[in-house]
N, C-alpha and C positions, 0 to 999 in steps of 0.2 A: 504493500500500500504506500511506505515513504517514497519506494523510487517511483511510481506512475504519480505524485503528487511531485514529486520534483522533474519529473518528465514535462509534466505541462506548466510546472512555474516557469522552466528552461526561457523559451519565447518571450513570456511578460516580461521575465528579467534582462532578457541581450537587446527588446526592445527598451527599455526603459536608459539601460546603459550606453547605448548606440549612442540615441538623443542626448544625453547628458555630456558626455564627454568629445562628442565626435561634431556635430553638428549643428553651427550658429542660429539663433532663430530671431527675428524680428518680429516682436506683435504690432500691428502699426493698426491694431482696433482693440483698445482696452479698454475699460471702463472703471475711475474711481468710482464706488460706490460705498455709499452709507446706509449703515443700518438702519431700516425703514421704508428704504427706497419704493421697495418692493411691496410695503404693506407690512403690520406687525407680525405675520406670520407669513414669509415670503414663502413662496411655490415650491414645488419640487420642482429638478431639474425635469421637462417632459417628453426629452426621449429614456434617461435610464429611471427616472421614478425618484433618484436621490434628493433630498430634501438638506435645504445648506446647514455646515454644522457651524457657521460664522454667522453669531449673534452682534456683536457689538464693531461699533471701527473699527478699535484695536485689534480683535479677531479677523476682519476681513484683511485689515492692511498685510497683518503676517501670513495669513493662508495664503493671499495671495502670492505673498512673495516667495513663502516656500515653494510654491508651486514654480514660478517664473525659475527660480534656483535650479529646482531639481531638473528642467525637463532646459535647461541650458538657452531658456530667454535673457538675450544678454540686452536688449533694450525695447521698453514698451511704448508705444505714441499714450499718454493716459487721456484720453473724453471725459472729459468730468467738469466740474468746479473748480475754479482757481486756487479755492481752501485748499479742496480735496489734495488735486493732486497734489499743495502742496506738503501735507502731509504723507504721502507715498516718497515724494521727493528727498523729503527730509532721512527716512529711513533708510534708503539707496539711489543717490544723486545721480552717480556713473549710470543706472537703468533706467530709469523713467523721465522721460519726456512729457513736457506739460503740453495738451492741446487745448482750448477753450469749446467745452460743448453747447450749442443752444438749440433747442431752449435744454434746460437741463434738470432734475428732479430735485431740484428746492425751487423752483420758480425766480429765479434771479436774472433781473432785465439783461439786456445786452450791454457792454457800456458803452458811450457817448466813440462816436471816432477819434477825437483828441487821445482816451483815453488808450483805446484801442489799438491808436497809433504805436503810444507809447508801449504797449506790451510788445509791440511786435519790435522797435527799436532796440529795448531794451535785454530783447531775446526770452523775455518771461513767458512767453508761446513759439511755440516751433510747426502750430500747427492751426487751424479754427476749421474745428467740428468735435465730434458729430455734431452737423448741422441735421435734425429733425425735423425739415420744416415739412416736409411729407406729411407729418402724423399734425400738420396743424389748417393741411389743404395749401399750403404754399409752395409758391416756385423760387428759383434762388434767384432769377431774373427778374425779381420783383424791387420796384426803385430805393427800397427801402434799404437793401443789401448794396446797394452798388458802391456807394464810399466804403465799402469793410473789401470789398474784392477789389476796388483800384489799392487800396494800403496792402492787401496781401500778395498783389501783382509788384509792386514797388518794391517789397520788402523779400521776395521771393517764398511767400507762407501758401504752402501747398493745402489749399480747400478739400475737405473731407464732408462728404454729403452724403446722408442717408438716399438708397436709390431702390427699386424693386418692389420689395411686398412687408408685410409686417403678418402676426402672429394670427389664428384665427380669431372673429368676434373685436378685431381691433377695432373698429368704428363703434359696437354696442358696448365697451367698455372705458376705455382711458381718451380715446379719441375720437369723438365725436366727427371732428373733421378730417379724420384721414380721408386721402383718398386713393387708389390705385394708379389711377392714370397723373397723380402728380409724382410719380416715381419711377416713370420712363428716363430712360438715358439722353433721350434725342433733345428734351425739354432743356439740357443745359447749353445747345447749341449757340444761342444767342448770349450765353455769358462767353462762351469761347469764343465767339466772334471778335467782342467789345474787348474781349482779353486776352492778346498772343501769348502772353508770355506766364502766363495766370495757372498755375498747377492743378488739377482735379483728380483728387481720389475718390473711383465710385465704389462706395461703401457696399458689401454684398455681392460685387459683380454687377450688378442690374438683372442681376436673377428677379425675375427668369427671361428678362425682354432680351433676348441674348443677340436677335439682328441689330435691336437701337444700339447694343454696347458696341458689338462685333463696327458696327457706321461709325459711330462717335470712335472709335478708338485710330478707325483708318485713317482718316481727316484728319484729328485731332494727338499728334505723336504726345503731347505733355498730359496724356490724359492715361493715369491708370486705373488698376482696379484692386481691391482687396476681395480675399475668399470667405470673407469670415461670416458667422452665421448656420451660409450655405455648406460648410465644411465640415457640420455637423449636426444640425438641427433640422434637414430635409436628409430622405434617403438618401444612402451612399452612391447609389446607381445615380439616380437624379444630379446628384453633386458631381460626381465620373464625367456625364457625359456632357455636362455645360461646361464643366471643366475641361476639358476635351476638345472643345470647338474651340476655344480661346486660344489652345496649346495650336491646334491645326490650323487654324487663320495668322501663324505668326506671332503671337504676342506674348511670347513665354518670357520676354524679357519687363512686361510691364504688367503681371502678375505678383499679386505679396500676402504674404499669409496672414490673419488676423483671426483674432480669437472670436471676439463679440465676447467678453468673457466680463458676466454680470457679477453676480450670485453664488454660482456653481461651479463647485471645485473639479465638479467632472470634464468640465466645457474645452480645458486647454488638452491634458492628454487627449479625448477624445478628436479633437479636430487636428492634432498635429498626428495621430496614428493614422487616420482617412488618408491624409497626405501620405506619408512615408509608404501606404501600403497600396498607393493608385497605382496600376500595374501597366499604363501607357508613359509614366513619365519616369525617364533617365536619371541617374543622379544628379548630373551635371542639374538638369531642369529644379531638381527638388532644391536644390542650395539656392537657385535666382530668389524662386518661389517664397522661400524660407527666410533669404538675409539678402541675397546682392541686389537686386532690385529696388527694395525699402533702403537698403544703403544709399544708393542713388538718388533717389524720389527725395529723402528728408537730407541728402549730404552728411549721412553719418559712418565717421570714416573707424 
């Protein structure tokens, strides 16, 4: 009985060790989160059923960063709160990257673009998103945006935008005004017009509108995509095979791994195992996917 229990540890353990020691990893979709975010009794994770064992900040900051340790994430873009991440920052400065998210679960306005400017001057953001405005019925070409994307075209702050779909019953619960069709890829065209030089990370892929991504990505070379999410929270097959057309239209070089990593300690192995164990892509591809790419995209050398 110990040796066929250590027969099938074998695998979980040379995967676990593989990642850890071998293989750099970029999460360029992470999410500071607070206790509460989610509701006093936050969810279980909904594909494995795991329900979080991180009650309080302090509990989430460390899980998570165990987490980020063990599985050899050597730097995370953090989505959150200015607080937030800067508390994550504090704990491990060399890995966490601050982005600004909006809107974001304390309900904290945007700031003014003086001030905006200044974050972006003074390097206190490397990033602005997740922008949400999907789950609020907005488009990012809306005038209201346009001073925050000429300062992050000036300053070279690469825009991270929710794109795609959201979870089921979104509209009958948190968001009234989501809505589908403002999370087409093709919608960001006329920011990339007004903005050559203006970086866009599509948050998800654009799963599943995969011709708008696959168009916007031809046109538009400064335009990438993260896998995150979709890398773990839609069947593996379904993730395989959008993942797939991306790889076969060319674009394996503007491909970057992200977690979408809320709540659940299950989120990161799970979505970095789908990756290592997708059986159309090379190693050479899994390292772009993993680090060189997000290397690029945020200049992190």
């Amino acid at each position: 009985m110990k040796k066929a229990i250590l027969l099938y540890l074998i695998p979980i353990l040379f995967f676990q060790s593989a990642i850890s020691q071998n293989r750099k990893i970029i999460d360029v979709h992470f999410h500071t989160r607070s206790a509460g975010d989610y509701g006093k009794i936050p969810p279980p994770n909904p594909i494995t059923g795991k329900a979080p064992k991180a009650d309080n900040n302090d509990m989430i900051l460390n899980s998570n960063l165990e987490l980020l340790r063990k599985y050899n994430v050597v730097k995370a873009i953090c989505s959150g709160t200015l607080k937030r991440n800067a508390d994550f920052i504090s704990k491990d400065p060399s890995r966490f990257i601050s982005s600004l998210e909006y809107p974001d679960h304390q309900n904290n306005a945007l700031p003014d673009t003086l001030a905006f400017k200044k974050l972006c001057e003074e390097h206190k953001i490397s990033a602005f998103g997740e922008l949400g405005l999907q789950y609020e019925g907005e488009l990012l070409n809306d005038k209201k945006y346009e001073p925050y994307l000429a300062i992050c075209e000036k300053f070279g702050i690469p825009v991270a935008i929710h794109t795609g779909i959201a979870g089921p019953n979104t509209p009958y619960t948190c968001c009234p005004n989501f809505r589908i069709e403002a999370g087409k890829p093709l919608l960001l065209e006329p920011v990339l017009l007004k903005h050559p030089k203006l970086k866009i990370q599509l948050m998800h892929m654009g799963f599943p509108f995969l011709e708008d991504t696959k168009a916007l990505m031809v046109v538009f070379p400064q335009v990438y995509v993260d896998i995150s999410a979709v890398d773990w929270l839609v069947p593996k097959e379904e993730f395989y095979s959008y993942l797939k057309a991306l790889i076969t239209a060319g674009f394996e070089d503007r491909i970057m791994y992200g977690s979408d990593q809320m709540i659940w300690e299950d989120g990161i192995p799970l979505s970095i195992k789908n990756v290592e164990e997708a059986p159309f892509l090379n190693d050479a591809q899994k390292d772009k996917i993993f680090y060189k790419n997000a290397s690029g995209f945020f200049n992190i050398q």
